[in-house]
MITORRO-187382 format. One record per residue (C-alpha): x, y, z. Coordinates in steps of 0.001 Angstrom, whole numbers, plus 500000, padded with zeros to 6 digits. Example, Ala and Ser with C-alpha at 12.3 -4.5 7.8 and 13.67 -1.06 7.14 Angstrom:
512300495500507800;513670498940507140;
This chain:
289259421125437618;289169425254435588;289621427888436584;287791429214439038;285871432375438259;286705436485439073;284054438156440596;284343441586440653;283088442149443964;286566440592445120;288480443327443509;287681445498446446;288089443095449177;291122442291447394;291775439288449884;294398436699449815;291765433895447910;291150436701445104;294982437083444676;295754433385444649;292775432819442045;294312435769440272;297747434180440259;296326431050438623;294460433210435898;298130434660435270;299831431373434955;297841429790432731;298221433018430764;301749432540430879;301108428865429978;299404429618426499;301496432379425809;304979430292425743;302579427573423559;301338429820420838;304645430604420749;305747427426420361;303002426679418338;303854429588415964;307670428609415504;306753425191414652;303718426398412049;306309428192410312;308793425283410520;305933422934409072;305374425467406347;309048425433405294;309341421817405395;305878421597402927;307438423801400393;310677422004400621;308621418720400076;306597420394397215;309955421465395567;311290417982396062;307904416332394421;308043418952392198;311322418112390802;310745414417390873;307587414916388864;309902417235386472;312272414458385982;309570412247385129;308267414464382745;311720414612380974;312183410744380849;311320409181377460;311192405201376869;312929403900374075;311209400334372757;313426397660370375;311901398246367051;310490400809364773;307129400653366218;305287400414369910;302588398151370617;299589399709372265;300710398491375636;304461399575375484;302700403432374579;300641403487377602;303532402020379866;305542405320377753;302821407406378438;302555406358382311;305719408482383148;304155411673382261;300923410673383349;302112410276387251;304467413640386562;301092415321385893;298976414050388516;302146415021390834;302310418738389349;298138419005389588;298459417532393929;301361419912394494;299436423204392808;296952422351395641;299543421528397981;301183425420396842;297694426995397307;297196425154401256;301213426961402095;300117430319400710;297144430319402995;298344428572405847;300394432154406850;296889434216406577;295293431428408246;297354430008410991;299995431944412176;298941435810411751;296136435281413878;297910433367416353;300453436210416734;297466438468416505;295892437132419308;299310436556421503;300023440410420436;296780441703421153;295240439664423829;297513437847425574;300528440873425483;297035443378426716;296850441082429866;299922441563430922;300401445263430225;296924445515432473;298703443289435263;301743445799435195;298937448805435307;297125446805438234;300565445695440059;301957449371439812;298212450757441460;297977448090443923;301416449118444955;301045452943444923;297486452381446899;299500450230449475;301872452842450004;299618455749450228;297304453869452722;300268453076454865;301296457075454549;298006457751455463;297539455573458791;300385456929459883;299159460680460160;298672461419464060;295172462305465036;296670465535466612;296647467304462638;294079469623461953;291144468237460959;291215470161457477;294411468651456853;292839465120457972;289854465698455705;291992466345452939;294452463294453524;291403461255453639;290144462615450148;293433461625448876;293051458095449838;289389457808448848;290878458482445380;293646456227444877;291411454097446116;288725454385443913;291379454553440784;292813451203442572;289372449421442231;288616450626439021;292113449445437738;291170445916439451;287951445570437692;289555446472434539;292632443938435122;290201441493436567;287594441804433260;290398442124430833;292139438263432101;288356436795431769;288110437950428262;291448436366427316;290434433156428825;287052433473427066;289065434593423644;291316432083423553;288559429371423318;287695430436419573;290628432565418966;293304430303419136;291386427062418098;289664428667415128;293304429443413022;293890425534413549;290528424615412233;291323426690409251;294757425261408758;293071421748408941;290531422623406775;292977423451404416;294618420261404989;291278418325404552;291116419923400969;294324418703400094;293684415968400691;290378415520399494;291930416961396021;294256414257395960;291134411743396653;289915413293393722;292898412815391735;293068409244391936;289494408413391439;290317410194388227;293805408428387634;292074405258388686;290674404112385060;294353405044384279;295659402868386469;293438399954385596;294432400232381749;298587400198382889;298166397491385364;296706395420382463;299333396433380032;302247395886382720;301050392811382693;300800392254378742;304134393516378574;305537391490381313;303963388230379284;305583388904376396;308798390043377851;308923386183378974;308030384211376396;310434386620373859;313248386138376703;312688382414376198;313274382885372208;316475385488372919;318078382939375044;317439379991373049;318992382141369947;322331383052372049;322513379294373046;322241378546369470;324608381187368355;327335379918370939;327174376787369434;327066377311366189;327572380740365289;327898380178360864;324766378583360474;322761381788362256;325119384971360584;322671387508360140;321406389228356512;322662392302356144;321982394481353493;325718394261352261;327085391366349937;329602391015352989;330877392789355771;333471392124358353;336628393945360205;340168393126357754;343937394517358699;344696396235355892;348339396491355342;350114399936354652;353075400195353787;355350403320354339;358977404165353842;360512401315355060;358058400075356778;354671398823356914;351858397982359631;348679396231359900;345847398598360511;342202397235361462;339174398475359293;335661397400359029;335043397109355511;331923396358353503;331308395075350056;328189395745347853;328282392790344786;326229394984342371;328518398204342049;331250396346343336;332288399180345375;334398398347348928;333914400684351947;337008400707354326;336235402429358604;339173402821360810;337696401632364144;338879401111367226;337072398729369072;338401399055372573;336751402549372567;333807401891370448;335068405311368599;334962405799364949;338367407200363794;338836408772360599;336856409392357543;335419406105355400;337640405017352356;335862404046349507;337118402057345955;335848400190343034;336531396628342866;338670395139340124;339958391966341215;340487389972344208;343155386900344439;344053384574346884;347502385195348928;350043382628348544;351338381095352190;354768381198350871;354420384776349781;354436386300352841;354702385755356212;350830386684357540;347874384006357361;344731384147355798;346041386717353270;344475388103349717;345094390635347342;342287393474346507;342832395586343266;340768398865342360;339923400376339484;339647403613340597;342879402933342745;346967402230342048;348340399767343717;347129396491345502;346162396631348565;346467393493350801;344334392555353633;344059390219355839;340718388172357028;340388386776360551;340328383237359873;340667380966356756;336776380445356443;336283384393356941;338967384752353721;336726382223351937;333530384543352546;335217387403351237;336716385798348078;333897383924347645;331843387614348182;334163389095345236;334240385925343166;338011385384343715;339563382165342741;338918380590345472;335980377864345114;332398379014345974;330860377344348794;327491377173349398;326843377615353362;323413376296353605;321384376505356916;320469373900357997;318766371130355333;315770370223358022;313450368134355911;309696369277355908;307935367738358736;304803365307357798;302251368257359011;300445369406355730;297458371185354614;295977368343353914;292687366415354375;294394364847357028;295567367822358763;292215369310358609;290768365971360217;293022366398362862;292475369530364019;288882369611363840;289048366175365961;291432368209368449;289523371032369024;286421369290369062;287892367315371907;289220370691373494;286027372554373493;283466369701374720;286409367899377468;288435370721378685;287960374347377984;287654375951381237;291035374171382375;293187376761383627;296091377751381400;294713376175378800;297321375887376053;299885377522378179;299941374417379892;302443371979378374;301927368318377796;304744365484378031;306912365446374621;306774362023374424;302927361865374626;302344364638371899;304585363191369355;302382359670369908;299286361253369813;299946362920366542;301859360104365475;298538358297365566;296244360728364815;297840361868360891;298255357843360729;295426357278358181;296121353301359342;295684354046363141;293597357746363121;290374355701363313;291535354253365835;292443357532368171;290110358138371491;290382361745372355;287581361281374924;290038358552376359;291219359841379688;294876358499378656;295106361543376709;295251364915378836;293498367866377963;297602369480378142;298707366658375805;295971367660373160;296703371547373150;300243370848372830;299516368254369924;297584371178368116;300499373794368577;302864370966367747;300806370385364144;301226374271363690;304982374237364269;305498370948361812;304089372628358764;306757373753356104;305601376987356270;303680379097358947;299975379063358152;300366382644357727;302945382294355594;306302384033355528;305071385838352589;302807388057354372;304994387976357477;305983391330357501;302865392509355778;301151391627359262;303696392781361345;303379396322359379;299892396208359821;299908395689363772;302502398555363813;299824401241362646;298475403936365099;294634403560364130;293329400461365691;290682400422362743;293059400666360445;295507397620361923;292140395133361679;291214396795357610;294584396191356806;294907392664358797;290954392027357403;292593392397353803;296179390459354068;293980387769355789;291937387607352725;295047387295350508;296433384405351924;296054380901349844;292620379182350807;293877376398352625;296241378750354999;293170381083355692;291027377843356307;292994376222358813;293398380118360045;289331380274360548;289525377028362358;292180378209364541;290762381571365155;287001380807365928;288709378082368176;290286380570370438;287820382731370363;285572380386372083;288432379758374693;289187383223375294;285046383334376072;285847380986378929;288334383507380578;287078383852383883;287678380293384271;290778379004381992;292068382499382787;292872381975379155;292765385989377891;292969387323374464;295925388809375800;297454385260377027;296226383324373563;298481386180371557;301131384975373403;300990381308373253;299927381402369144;301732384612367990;305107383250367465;303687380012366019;301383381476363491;303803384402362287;307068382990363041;309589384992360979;311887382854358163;314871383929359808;315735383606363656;317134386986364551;317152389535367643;314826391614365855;312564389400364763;312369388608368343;311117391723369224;308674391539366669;307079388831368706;304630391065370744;303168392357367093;302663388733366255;300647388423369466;298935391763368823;298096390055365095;296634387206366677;294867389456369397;292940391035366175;292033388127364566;290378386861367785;288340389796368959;287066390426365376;286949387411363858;283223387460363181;283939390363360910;287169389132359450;286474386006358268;282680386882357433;282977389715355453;285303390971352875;287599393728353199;286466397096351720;289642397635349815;288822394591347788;286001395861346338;286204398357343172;285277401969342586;282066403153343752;280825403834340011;281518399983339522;279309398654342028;276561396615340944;273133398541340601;271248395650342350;267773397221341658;268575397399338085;269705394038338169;266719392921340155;264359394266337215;265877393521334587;267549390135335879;264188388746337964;264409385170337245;268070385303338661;268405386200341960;271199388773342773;273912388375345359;276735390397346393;280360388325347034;284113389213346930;285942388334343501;286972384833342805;290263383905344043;291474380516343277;295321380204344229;297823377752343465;300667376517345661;304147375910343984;304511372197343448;308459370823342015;308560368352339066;311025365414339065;313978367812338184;313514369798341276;312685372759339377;309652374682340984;306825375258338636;303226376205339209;300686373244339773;297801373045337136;294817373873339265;292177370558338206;288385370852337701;287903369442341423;289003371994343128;287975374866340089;284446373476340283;283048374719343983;284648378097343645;283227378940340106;280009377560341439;280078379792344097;281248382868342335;278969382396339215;275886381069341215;274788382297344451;271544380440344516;270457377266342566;269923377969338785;270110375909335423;272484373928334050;273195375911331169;273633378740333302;275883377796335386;277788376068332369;277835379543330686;278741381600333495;281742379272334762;283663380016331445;283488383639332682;286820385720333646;287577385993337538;285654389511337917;282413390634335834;282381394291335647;279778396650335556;279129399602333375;278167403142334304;274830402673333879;274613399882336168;274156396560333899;276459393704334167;278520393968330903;281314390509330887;284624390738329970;286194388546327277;287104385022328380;290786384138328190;292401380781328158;293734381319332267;290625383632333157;289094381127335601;292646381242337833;294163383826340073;295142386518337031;298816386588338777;298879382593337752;300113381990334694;300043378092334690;297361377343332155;294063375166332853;291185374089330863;288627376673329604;285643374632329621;284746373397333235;281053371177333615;278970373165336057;278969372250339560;276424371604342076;276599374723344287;278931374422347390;279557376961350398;283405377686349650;284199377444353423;282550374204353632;284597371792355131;283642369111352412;284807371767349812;286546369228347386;289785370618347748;290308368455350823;289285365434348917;291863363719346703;292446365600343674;290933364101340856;291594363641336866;291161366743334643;288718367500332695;289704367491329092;290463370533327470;288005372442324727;288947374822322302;288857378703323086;286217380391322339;285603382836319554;285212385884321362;288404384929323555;291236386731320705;292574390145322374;291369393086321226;293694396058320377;294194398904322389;297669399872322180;298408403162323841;295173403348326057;294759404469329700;293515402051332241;292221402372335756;292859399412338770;289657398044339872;291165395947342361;294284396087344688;297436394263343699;300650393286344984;303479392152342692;304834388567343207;307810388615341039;310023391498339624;308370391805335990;304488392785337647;303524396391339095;302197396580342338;299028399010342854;296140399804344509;292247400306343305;291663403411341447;295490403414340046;295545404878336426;298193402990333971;299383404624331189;300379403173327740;298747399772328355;299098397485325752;298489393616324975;301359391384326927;302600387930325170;301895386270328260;297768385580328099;295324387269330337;297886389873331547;298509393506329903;301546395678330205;301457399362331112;303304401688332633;303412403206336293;305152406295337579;307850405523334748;308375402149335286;306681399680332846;305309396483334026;302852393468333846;299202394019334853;296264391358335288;293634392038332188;290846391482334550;291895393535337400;291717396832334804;289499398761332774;290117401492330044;289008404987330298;
């Protein structure tokens, strides 16, 4: 039930029903005065407590801001720099919702609470000085009309008259102060239906575009989000699976901890008690000391290792001689004798155990006996590059792909030991392989992907070798995405033909698997994982090759998202200076009965083979495996016998002259190998039918058959002499062994000159003279 209404025609009855409405008018008055007040004192509290929540966010988003992660390594993978980045990403969407949040606490003083206290002051406080106005009249009218009835009748009637008048007036003032009071308490009512509400509508509003701002903000943080989430999760992956490898090297290192020392950059390295001796007496005192073989030059800390504090300056000396301490001659243990040549006096230390004092000796060739401490002599397992191998594999993955490859967890799924090793027990059997049922339901999808990752784990080496280990690793640690897959594209390219075969295989296998995601939930991501460590694993198990894991997953990731291009095309870095491309229109007019073709150089490479000595020598490449790749580099479509016969005896790369026709380079007895091979081979090979080199029935998975005898060198094959000339790099290379220069294309030599070793030129390269292949050069 309201109010009920005023009318003014009640102000001059002024009965008791007008008064009690009037009271109710009043106390409701009262009523929403004491709440706007209320309402105003906790405004202002709510205020306070937003800025003291925007300084708090504030200073949590500062904090954020100032945090900086620090990854194991000397690089980040893409992943680890958005999960980095993330930190200042939230500290900036914090900062942008609390400028809002500053701009709604400015306004909410202009909007909510001066026109509350605007509207208590002027409306509300105007009632009741009108009630006071209309109490005080009603009061002096009651008192004069009560004067008045009192007057006897007997007065004169002038003095009646004017007594009368009197009243009339206060009367009239009291009805006119009544309407006033009585119009004055209906506006406030009225008022303080828009009045009051509207300042909260404002403040609301406000509120609503806070809000709505930080809507805003997260639909923009949202493809943010989406990208961390995913690398979280990457990260979390590969957290596990290198946790696996850091735990299985501690448990190794408990057990054994010789056989898995580090390689440290020093000859050897260690904490010794050095003895010192003073006036009449002398004390042990513990140093960390380092050796370098080559200067022979000993480095001596004090450190205390309680505190982890470095004490002191480091002492330095030149090693003169180092002997062995007799027990007898004195009363310590594990004892020797260091001499200096920059130093009187011997100084005697003392090692921490008799095989440490055996390390160090044996580190400065004292007289105790060398020992050799060998890791480990694991034999090579059976897995080879091999015809076999490459049976296998295609077998497994054929299998894979046609029984099982939108299994979940495919090939993170592990398969029974005991079934693997029979399965590729049989399968590289070449008495039971024939015999091997893959489509058999006795063997599990599981057991297969295991056998494969098994098979890539057995070979001697990694099939990316450990050569180009850290050439990958380096490559995934780049910034530029493109330039991680050029360099990747080009080490790829480098590695021997068999390794990048198998690698092609592998690759265009898990490609197709990570195509099936959405069912095997097998992702690029996940396949880096499983394959990464088994296709780059590092030659030596350490902590920090470890952590180098999640860049052999990245490698892998690479080489499955662009495989098409890596293993298609070549890299551009292989190919020479721009004035040394071939002019194919040129070539096409003046060569039209040969059609043209544009291919990488020839590269033929050798693997290192051992001869009944044990001594490692280079393997003679035969005509077998010579024959497809000459084929393929001389002819890229069918031609004549006598020309393939006559280009075949060509060198590895035909260059082209400035003017754009093909111009061959002198033949030379090792011209049809790798230029960096120095093992010699036939110069006359029969011409080949021509073969796709990535055929799989390239011969060089065939049995290797007889050479082809040798002819005499042609006449045009003696060197020609150009001592003293400059020479620019056509192609890239990188130096196998200490004599050779490393270089890239466009690289000018200087002083190049004829080498005694055939097909390969020496020159010199920012002052240090070197080897060069002939055919990688020309002279300018």
């Amino acid at each position: 039930m309201g109010l009920p209404a005023l009318e003014f025609s009640d102000c001059y009855l002024d009965s008791p029903h007008f008064r009690e409405r009037l009271k109710s008018h009043e106390l409701e008055l009262d009523k929403t005065s004491k709440f706007i007040k209320e309402l105003i004192k906790d405004g202002k509290a709510l205020i306070q407590a937003l800025k003291n929540l925007s300084t708090a966010k504030r200073k949590f988003a500062e904090s954020l801001n100032e945090f900086k992660f620090q990854c194991i390594g000397d690089a980040e993978t893409d992943d680890e720099i958005c999960i980095a980045k993330s930190l200042q990403e939230f500290a900036g969407v914090l900062q942008n919702l609390e400028d809002e949040r500053t701009r709604m606490i400015e306004n909410a003083s202009d909007v909510l609470i001066m026109p509350l206290e605007r509207f208590r002051k002027e409306q509300i406080s105007a009632a009741k000085e009108a009630k006071k106005k209309y109490d005080k009249e009603t009061e002096k009218y009651c008192a004069v009309l009560e004067k008045h009835l009192s007057l006897s009748a007997k007065k004169k009637e002038s003095h009646l008259h004017e007594a009368d008048s009197q009243v009339d007036n206060v009367r009239q003032h009291f009805y006119e102060v009544s309407l006033e009071y009585v119009f004055k308490v209906q506006e406030v009512q009225e008022r303080k239906m828009f009045e009051f509400v509207e300042p909260l509508l404002a403040f609301l509003q406000g509120l609503f575009t806070y809000y709505h701002h930080g809507y805003e903000l997260a639909k923009d943080f949202n493809h943010f989000k989406t990208d961390l989430t995913i690398s979280i999760q990457n990260t979390r992956n590969r957290f596990e699976s290198t946790r696996s490898e850091v735990e299985s090297l501690m448990k190794k290192m408990k057990e054994n901890p010789h056989e898995h020392k580090s390689v440290s950059q020093h000859t050897m390295e260690g904490y010794l008690f050095v003895q010192e001796k003073r006036s009449f007496v002398s004390s042990w005192v513990k140093y960390y000391c380092t050796y370098h073989r080559e200067p022979k030059r000993i480095t001596m800390v004090l450190f205390d290792q309680k505190s982890g504090g470095k004490v002191g300056e480091e002492e330095s000396f030149t090693l003169k001689s180092c002997t062995r301490r007799k027990t007898d001659s004195i009363e310590k243990r594990f004892c020797f004798d260091v001499e200096a040549v920059d130093r009187q006096g011997v100084i005697t230390m003392q090692a921490l155990s008799e095989e440490d004092r055996r390390l160090w000796m044996e580190a400065m060739d004292g007289r105790e006996p060398v020992y050799n401490l060998n890791r480990d002599n694991q034999t090579e397992g059976m897995a080879q590059l091999d015809v076999i191998g490459f049976n296998v594999i295609k077998k497994f993955i054929y299998a894979v792909e046609t029984r099982g490859i939108d299994e979940q967890g495919l090939y993170r799924i592990v398969g029974v030991s005991s079934r693997v090793q029979k399965l590729l027990g049989l399968a590289m059997d070449p008495k039971t392989c024939a015999d091997v049922e893959l489509d058999s339901p006795e063997w599990e999808i599981k057991t297969i992907t295991s056998a494969i990752k098994h098979y890539l784990r057995m070979l001697p080496a990694p099939l990316m070798t450990y050569q180009y280990q850290r050439s990958f690793i380096k490559a995934a640690k780049l910034e530029n995405p493109e330039a991680r897959m050029t360099e990747i594209h080009a080490i790829v390219q480098r590695l021997p033909e068999k390794n990048r075969q198998m690698l092609e295989l592998l690759i265009k296998h898990l490609a197709n698997v990570a195509s099936h995601h959405q069912k095997n939930l097998m992702t690029v991501a996940n396949l880096g994982v499983v394959f990464g460590p088994t296709l780059l694993r590092p030659q030596e198990e350490t902590v920090a090759a470890i952590m180098d894991i999640k860049f052999q997953n990245i490698v892998v990731e690479i080489l499955i998202e662009n495989q098409e291009r890596i293993f298609r095309d070549m890299p551009s870095s292989v190919s020479g200076p721009a004035n040394l491309q071939l002019n194919l229109s040129r070539r096409k007019s003046t060569e039209s009965k040969a059609p043209s073709c544009s291919e990488r150089p020839l590269t033929l490479f050798h693997t290192p083979t051992h001869n009944q000595k044990g001594e490692k020598r280079n393997s003679v490449v035969n005509s077998t495996e010579l024959q497809p790749a000459l084929s393929a580099s001389a002819n890229c479509s069918s031609s004549s016998s006598s020309s393939s016969s006559s280009q075949s005896r060509t060198p590895r790369h035909s260059l082209t002259s400035a003017d754009g026709d093909q111009e061959p380079r002198r033949s030379r007895p090792n011209s049809l190998l790798n230029p960096k091979s120095r093992a010699s081979v036939p110069t006359s090979v029969p011409s080949p039918s021509p073969v796709s080199p990535r055929s799989p029935s390239w011969p060089m998975f065939s049995a290797p058959s007889s050479p082809q005898p040798t002819s005499s060198a042609s006449s045009d094959s003696s060197p020609v002499s150009f001592v003293g000339r400059k020479a620019r790099a056509l192609y890239a290379c990188k130096a196998e062994h200490d004599s050779e220069l490393s270089f890239i294309a466009g690289t000018v030599f200087e002083n190049v000159h004829p080498s005694r070793e055939p097909g390969w030129l020496e020159g010199t390269l920012d002052g240090r003279t070197g080897l060069i292949p002939e055919n990688y050069v020309e002279f300018v």
